[in-house]
Z-matrix of the N, CA and C atoms (Angstrom, degrees):
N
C 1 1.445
C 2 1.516 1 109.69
N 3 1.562 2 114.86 1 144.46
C 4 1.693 3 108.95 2 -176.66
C 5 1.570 4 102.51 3 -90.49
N 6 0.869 5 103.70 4 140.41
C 7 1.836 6 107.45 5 173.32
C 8 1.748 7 103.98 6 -119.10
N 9 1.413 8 114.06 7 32.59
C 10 1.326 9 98.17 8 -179.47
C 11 1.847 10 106.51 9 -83.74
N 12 1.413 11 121.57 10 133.00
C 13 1.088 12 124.76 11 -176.33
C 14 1.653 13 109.55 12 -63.19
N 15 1.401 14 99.80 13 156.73
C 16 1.691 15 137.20 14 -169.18
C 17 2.320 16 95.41 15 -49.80
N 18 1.869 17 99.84 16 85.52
C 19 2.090 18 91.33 17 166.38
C 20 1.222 19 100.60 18 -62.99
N 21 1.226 20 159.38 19 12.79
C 22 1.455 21 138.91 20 -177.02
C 23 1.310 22 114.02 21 -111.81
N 24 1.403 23 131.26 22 144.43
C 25 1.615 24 105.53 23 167.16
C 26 1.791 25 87.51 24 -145.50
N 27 1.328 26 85.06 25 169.92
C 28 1.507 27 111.01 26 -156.22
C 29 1.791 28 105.01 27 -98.20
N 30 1.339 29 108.46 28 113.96
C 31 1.464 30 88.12 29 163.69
C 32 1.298 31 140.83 30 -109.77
N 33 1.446 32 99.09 31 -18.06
C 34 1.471 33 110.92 32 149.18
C 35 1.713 34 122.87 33 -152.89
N 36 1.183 35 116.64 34 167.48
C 37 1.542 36 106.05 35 -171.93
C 38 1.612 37 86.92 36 -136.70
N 39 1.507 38 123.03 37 157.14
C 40 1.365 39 148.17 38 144.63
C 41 1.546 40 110.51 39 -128.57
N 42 1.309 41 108.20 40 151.88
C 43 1.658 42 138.77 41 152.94
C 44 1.518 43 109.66 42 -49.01
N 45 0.762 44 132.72 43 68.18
C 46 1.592 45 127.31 44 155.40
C 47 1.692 46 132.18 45 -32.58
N 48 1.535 47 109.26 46 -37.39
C 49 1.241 48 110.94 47 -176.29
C 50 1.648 49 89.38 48 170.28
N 51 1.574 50 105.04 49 141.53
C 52 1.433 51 107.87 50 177.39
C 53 1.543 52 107.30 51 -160.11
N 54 1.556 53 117.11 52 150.21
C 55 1.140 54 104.74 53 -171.81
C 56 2.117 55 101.80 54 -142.83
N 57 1.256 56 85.33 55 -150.51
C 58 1.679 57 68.07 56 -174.48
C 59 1.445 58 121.05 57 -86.68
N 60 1.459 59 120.71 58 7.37
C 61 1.051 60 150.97 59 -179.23
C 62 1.978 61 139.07 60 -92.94
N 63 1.467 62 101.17 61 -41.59
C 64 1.345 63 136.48 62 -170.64
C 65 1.629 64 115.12 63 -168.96
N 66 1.187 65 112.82 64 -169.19
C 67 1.533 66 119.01 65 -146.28
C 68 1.457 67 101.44 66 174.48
N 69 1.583 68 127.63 67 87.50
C 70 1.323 69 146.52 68 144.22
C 71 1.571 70 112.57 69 -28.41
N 72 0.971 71 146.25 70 113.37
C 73 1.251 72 147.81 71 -153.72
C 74 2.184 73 94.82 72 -148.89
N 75 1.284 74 89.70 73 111.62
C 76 1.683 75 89.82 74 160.48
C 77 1.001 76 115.53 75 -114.07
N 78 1.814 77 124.92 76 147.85
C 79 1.513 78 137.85 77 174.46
C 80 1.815 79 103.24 78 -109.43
N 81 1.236 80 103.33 79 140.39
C 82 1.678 81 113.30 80 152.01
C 83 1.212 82 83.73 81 -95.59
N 84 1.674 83 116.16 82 143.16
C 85 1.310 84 123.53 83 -177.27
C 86 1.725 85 96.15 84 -139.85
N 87 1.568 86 108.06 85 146.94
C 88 1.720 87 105.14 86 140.82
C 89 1.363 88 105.30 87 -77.83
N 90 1.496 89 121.71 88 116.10
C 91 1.681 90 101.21 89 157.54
C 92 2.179 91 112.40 90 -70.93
N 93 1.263 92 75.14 91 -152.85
C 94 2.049 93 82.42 92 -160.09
C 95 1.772 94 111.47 93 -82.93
N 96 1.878 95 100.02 94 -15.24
C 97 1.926 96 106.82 95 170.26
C 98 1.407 97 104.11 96 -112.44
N 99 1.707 98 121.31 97 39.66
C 100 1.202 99 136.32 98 136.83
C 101 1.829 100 100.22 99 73.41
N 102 1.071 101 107.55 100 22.52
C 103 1.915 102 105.57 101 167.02
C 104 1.558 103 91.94 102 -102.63
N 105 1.515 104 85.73 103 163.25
C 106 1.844 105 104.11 104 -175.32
C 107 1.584 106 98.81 105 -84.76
N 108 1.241 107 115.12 106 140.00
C 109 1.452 108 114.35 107 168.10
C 110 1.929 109 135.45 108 -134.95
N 111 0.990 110 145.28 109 -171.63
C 112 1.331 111 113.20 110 145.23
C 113 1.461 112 98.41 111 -125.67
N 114 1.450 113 108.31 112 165.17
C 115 1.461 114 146.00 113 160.44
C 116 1.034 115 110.69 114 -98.24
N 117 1.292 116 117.57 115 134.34
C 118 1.771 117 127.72 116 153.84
C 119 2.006 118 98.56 117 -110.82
N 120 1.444 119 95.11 118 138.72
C 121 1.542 120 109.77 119 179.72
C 122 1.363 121 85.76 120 -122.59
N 123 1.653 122 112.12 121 148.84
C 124 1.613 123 131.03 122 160.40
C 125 1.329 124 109.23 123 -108.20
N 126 1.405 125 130.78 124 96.59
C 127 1.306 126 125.04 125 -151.26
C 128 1.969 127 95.15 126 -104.42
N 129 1.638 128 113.72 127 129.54
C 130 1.277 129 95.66 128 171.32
C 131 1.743 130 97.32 129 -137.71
N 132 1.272 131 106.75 130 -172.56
C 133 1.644 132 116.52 131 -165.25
C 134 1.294 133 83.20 132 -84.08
N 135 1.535 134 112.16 133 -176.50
C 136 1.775 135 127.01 134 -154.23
C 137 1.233 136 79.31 135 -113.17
N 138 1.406 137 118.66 136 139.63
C 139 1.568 138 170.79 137 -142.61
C 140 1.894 139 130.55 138 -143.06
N 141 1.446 140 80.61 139 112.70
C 142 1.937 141 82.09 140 -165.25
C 143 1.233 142 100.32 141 -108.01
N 144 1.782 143 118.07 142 161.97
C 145 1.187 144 143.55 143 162.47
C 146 1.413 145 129.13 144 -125.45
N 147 1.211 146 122.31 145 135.35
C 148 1.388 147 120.39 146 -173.50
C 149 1.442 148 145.64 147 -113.38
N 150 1.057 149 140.13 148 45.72
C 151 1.315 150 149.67 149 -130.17
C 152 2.260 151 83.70 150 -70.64
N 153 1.147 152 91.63 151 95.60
C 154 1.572 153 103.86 152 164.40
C 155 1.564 154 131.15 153 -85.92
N 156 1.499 155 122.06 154 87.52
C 157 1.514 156 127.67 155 -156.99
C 158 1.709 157 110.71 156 -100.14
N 159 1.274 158 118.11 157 108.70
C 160 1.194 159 113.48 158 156.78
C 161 1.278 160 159.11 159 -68.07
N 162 1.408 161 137.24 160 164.70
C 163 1.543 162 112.59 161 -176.27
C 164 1.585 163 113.69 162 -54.87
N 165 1.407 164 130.86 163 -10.97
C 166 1.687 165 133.95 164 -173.79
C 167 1.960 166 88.42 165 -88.68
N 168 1.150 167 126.50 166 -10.88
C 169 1.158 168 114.10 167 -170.66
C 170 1.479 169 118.85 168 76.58
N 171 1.743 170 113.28 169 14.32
C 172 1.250 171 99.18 170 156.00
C 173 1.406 172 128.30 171 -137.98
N 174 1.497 173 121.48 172 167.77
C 175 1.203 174 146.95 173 -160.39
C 176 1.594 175 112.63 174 -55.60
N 177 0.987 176 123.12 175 122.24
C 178 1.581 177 110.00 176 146.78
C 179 1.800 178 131.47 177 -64.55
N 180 1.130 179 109.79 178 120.67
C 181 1.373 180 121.51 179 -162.46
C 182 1.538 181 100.63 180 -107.32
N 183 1.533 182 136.65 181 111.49
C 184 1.229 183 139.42 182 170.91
C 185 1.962 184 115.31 183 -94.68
N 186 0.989 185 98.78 184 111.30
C 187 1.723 186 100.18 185 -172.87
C 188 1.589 187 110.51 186 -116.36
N 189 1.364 188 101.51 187 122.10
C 190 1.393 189 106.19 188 -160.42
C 191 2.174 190 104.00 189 -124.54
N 192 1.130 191 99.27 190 174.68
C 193 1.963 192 104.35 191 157.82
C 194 1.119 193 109.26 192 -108.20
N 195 1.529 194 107.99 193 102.31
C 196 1.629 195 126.78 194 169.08
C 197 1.366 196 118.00 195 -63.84
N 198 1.636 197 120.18 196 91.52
C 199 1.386 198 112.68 197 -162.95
C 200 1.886 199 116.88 198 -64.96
N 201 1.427 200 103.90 199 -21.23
C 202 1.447 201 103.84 200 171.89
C 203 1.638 202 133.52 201 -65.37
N 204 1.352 203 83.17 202 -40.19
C 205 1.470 204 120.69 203 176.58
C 206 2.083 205 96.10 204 -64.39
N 207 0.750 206 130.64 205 -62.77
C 208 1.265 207 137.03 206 -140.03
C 209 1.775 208 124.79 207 58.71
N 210 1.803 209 115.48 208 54.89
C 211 1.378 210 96.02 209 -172.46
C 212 1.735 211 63.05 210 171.88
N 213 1.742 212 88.06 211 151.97
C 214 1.295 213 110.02 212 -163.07
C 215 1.958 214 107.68 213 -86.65
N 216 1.002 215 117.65 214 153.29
C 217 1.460 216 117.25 215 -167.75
C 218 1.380 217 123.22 216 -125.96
N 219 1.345 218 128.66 217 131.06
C 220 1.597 219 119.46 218 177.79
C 221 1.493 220 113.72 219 -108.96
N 222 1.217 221 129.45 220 123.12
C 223 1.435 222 133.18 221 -145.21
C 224 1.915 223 107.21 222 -150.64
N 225 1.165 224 118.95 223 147.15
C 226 1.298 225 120.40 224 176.96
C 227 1.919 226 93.20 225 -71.43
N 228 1.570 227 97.42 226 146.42
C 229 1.403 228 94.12 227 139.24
C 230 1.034 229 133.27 228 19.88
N 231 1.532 230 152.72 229 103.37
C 232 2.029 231 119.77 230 170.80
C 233 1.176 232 104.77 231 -173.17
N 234 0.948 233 120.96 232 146.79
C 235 2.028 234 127.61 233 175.82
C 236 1.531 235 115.34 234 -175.58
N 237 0.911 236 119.19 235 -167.40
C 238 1.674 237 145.74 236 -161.00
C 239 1.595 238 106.40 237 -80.99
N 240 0.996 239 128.18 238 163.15
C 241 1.948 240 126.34 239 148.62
C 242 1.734 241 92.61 240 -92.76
N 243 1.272 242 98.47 241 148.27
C 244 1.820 243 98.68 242 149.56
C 245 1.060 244 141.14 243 -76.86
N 246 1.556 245 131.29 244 -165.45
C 247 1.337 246 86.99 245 167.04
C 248 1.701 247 118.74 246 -93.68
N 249 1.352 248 116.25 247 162.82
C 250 1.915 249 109.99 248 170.20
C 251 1.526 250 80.99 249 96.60
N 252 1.397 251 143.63 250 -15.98
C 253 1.619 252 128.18 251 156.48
C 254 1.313 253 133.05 252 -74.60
N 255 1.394 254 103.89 253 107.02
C 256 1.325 255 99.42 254 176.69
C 257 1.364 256 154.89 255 -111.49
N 258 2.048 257 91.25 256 -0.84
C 259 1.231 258 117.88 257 -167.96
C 260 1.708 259 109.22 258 -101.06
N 261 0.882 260 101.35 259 137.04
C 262 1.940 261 99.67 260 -158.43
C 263 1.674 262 94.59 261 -61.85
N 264 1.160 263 107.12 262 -50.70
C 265 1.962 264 131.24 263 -152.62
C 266 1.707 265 89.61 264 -72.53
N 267 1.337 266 101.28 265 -54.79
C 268 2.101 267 89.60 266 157.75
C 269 1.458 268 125.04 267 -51.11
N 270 1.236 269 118.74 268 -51.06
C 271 1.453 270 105.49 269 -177.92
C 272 1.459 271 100.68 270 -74.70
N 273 1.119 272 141.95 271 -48.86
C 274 1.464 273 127.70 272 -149.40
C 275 1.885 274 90.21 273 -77.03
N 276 1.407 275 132.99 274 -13.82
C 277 1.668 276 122.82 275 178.92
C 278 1.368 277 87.93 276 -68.01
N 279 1.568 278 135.27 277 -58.08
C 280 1.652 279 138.79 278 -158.29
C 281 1.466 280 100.45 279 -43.38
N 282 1.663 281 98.49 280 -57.36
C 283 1.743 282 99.60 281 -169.48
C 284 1.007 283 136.82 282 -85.70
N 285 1.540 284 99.83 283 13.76
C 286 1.317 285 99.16 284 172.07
C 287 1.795 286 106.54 285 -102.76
N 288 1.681 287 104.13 286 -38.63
C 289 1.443 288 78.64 287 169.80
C 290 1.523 289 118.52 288 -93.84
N 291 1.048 290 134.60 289 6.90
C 292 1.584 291 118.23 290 138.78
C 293 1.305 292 123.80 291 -40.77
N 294 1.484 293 120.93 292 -69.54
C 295 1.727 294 113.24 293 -176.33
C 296 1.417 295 115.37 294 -79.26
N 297 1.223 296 120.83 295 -13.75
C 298 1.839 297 108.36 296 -176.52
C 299 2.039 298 110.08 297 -130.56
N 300 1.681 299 110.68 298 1.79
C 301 1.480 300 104.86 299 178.70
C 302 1.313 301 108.61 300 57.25
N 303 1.359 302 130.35 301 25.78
C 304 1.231 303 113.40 302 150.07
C 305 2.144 304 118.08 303 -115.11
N 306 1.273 305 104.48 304 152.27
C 307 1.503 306 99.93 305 159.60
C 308 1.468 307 121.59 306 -101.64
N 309 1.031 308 132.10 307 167.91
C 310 1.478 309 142.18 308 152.69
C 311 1.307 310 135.82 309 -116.42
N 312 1.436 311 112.54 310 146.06
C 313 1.555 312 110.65 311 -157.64
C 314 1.888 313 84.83 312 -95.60
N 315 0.891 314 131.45 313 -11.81
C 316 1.826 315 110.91 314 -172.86
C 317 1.865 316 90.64 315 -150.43
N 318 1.626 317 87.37 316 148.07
C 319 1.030 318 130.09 317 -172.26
C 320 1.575 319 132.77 318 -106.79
N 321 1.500 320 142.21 319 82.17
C 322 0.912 321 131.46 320 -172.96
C 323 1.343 322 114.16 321 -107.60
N 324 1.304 323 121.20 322 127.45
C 325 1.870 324 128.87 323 175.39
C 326 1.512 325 98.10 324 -69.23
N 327 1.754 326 147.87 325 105.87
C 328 1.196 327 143.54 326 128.15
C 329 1.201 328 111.77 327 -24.93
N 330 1.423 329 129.22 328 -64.19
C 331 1.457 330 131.21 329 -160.69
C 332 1.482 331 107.84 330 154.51
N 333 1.160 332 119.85 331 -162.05
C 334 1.426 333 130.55 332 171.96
C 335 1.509 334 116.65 333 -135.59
N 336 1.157 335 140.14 334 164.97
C 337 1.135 336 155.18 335 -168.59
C 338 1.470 337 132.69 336 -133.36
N 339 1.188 338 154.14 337 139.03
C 340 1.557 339 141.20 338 167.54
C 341 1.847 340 106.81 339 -115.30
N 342 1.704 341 77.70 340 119.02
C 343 1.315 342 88.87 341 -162.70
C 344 1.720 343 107.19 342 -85.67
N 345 1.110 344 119.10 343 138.58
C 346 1.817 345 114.90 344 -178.20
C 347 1.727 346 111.83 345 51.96
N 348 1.045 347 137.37 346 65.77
C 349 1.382 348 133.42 347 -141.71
C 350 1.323 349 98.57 348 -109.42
N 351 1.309 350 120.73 349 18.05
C 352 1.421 351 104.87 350 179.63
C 353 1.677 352 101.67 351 -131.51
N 354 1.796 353 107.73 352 16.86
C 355 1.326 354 119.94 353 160.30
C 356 1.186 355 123.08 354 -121.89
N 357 1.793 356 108.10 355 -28.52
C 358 1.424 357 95.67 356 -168.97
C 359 1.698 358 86.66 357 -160.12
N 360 1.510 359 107.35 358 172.85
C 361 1.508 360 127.08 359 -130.34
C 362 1.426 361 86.21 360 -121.90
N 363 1.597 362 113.36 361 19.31
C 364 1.806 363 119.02 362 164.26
C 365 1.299 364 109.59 363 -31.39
N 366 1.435 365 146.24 364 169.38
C 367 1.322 366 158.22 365 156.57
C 368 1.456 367 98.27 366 -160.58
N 369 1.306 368 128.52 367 99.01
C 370 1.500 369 119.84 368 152.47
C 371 1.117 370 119.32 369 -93.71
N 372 1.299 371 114.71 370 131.27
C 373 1.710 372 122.94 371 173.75
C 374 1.061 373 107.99 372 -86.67
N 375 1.934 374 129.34 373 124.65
C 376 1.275 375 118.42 374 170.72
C 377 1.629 376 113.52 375 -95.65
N 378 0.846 377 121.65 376 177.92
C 379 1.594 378 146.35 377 155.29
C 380 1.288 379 135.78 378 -145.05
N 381 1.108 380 100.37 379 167.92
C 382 1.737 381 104.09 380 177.00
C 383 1.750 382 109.88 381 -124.45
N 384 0.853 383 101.74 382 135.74
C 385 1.821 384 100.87 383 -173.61
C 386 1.974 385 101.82 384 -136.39
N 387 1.701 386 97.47 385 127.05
C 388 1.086 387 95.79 386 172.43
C 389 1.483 388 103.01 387 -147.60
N 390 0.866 389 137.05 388 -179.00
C 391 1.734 390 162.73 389 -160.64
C 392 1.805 391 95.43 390 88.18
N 393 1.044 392 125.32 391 45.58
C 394 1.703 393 135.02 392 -167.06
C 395 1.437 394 106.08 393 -50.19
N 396 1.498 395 143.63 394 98.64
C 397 1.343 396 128.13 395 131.61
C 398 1.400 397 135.58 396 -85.65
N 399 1.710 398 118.57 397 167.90
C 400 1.422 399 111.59 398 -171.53
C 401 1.564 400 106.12 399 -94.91
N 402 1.732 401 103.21 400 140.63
C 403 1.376 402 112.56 401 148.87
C 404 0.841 403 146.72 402 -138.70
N 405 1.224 404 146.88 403 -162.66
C 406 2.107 405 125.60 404 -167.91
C 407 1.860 406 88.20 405 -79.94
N 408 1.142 407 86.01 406 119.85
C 409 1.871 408 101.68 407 159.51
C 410 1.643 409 124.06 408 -79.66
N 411 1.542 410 100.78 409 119.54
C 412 1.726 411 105.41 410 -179.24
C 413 1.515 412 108.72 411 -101.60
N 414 1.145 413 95.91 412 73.27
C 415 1.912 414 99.14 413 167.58
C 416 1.041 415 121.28 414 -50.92
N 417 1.409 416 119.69 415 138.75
C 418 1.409 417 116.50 416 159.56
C 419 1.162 418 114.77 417 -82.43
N 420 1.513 419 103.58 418 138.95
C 421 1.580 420 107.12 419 -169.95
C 422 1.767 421 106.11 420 -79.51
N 423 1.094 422 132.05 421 2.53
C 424 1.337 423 122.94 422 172.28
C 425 1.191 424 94.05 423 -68.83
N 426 1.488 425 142.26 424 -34.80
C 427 1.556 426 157.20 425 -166.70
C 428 1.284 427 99.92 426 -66.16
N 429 1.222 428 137.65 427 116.95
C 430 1.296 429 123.20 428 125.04
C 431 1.475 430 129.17 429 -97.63
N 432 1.270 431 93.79 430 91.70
C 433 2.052 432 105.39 431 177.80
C 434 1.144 433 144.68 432 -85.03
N 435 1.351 434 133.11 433 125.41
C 436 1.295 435 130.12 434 -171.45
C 437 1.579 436 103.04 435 -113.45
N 438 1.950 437 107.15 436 115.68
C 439 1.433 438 95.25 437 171.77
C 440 1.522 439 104.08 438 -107.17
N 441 1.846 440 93.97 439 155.97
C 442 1.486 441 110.26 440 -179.92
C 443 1.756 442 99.95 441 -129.81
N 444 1.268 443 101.85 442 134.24
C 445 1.606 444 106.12 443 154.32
C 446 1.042 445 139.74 444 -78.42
N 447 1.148 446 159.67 445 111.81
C 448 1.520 447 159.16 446 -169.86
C 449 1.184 448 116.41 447 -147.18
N 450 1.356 449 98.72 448 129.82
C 451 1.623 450 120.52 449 167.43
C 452 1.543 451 124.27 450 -28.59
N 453 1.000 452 124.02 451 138.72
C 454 1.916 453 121.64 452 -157.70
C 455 1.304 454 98.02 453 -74.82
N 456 1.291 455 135.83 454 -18.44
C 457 1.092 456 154.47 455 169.18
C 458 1.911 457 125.25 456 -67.99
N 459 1.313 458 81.49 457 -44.54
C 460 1.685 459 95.52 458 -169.24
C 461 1.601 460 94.49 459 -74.13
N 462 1.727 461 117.08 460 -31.28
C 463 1.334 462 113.41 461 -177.26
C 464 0.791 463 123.13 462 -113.68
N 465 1.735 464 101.39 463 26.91
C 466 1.994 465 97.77 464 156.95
C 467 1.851 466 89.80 465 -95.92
N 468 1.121 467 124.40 466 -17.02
C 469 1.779 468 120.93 467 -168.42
C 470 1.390 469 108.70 468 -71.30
N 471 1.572 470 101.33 469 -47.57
C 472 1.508 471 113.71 470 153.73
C 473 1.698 472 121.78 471 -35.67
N 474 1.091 473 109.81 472 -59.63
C 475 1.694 474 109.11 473 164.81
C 476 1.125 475 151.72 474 -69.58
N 477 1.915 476 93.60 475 -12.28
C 478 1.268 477 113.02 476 162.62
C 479 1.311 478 123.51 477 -102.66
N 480 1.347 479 123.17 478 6.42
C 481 1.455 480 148.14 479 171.75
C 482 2.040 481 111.12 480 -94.36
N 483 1.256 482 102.12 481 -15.92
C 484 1.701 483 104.31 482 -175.97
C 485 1.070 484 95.19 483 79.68
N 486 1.645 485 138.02 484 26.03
C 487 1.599 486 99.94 485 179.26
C 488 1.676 487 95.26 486 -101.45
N 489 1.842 488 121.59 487 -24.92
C 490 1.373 489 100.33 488 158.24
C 491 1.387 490 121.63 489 -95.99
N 492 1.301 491 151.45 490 121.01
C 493 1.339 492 171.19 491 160.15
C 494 1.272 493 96.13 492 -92.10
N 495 1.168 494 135.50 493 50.33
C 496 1.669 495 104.74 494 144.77
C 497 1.731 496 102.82 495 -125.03
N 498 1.458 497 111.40 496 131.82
C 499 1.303 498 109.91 497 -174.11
C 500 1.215 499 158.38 498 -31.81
N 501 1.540 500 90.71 499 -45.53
C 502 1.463 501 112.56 500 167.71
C 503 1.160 502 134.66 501 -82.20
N 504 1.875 503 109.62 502 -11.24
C 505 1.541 504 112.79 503 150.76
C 506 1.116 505 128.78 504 -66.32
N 507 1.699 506 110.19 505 -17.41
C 508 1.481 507 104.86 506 -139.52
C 509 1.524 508 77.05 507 -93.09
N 510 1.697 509 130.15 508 -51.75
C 511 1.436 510 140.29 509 171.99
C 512 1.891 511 97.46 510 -28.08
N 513 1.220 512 96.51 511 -75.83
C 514 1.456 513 96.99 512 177.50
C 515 1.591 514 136.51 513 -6.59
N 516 1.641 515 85.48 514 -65.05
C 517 1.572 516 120.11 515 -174.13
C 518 1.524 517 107.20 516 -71.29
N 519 1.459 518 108.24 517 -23.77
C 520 1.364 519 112.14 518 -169.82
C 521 1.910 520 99.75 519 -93.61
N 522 1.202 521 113.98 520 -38.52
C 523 1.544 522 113.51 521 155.54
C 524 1.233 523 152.76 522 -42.69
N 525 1.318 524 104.06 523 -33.55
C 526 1.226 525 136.46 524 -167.51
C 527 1.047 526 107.01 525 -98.47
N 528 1.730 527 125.45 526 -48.77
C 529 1.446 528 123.19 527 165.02
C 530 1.552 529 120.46 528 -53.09
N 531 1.143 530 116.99 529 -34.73
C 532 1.765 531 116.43 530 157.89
C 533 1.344 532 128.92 531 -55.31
N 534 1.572 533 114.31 532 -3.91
C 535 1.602 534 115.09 533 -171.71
C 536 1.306 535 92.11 534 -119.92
N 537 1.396 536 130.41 535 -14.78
C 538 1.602 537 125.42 536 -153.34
C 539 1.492 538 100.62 537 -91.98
């Protein structure tokens, strides 16, 4: 691990724009070859993922329209904390039965991740959750979700095919296969 301490220092920061979501954050900075510069940070709340495994051995797959993206996306499980959330293993139980109606009886921490790290101050915590039963699912209707099941297998081929690209599954998928 590097322990070399923080070349940059901060000399001042403002709020740029913030909403209920994220928080634009600018720095006047020294960078580390000593010219003045600015930073923009995209600051958002801590962010879970869920690799959800059943007794068939497969995954819950959430496939959504990524409005940034422009093109539709297949992704584990994953969302935001609210605010006053602070426990990762709490938010990632909410989101999972929000988008797919199921719960789980066990809980495993994969790790965490920094997602885009040279814009924003992402941290998703993944997990793996299995003893899976079904329950009434409360979607958010901003959501329109389509869940699919697939074999833990079928959706690592999926990830090695490009058809899932979104990061934090793919980390996920790559986690999870070390515990399985």
């Amino acid at each position: 691990m590097h322990t070399q301490s923080n070349p940059w220092k901060t000399l001042a920061s403002r709020t740029v724009y913030e909403n209920a979501w994220m928080r634009l954050r600018e720095d006047a900075v020294l960078r580390p070859d000593g010219r003045k510069g600015v930073y923009s940070v995209v600051q958002l709340r801590a962010s879970v993922g869920v690799v959800a495994l059943n007794e068939h051995r497969e995954i819950a797959l959430v496939g959504q329209w990524r409005y940034p993206l422009g093109r539709y996306s297949w992704e584990i499980p994953r969302g935001g904390s609210l605010p006053g959330e602070s426990d990762p293993q709490m938010v990632a139980e909410r989101e999972l039965r929000e988008e797919t109606g199921v719960k789980a009886q066990n809980w495993q921490r994969l790790g965490a991740v920094d997602v885009n790290n040279g814009v924003t101050d992402d941290v998703q915590h993944l997990f793996l959750a299995t003893g899976i039963r079904t329950i009434e699912a409360h979607q958010d209707p901003e959501e329109q979700l389509e869940l699919r099941w697939v074999t833990f297998e079928q959706a690592v081929r999926m990830a090695l095919s490009g058809e899932i690209t979104e990061v934090c599954t793919l980390a996920a998928l790559l986690l999870a296969a070390a515990s399985l």
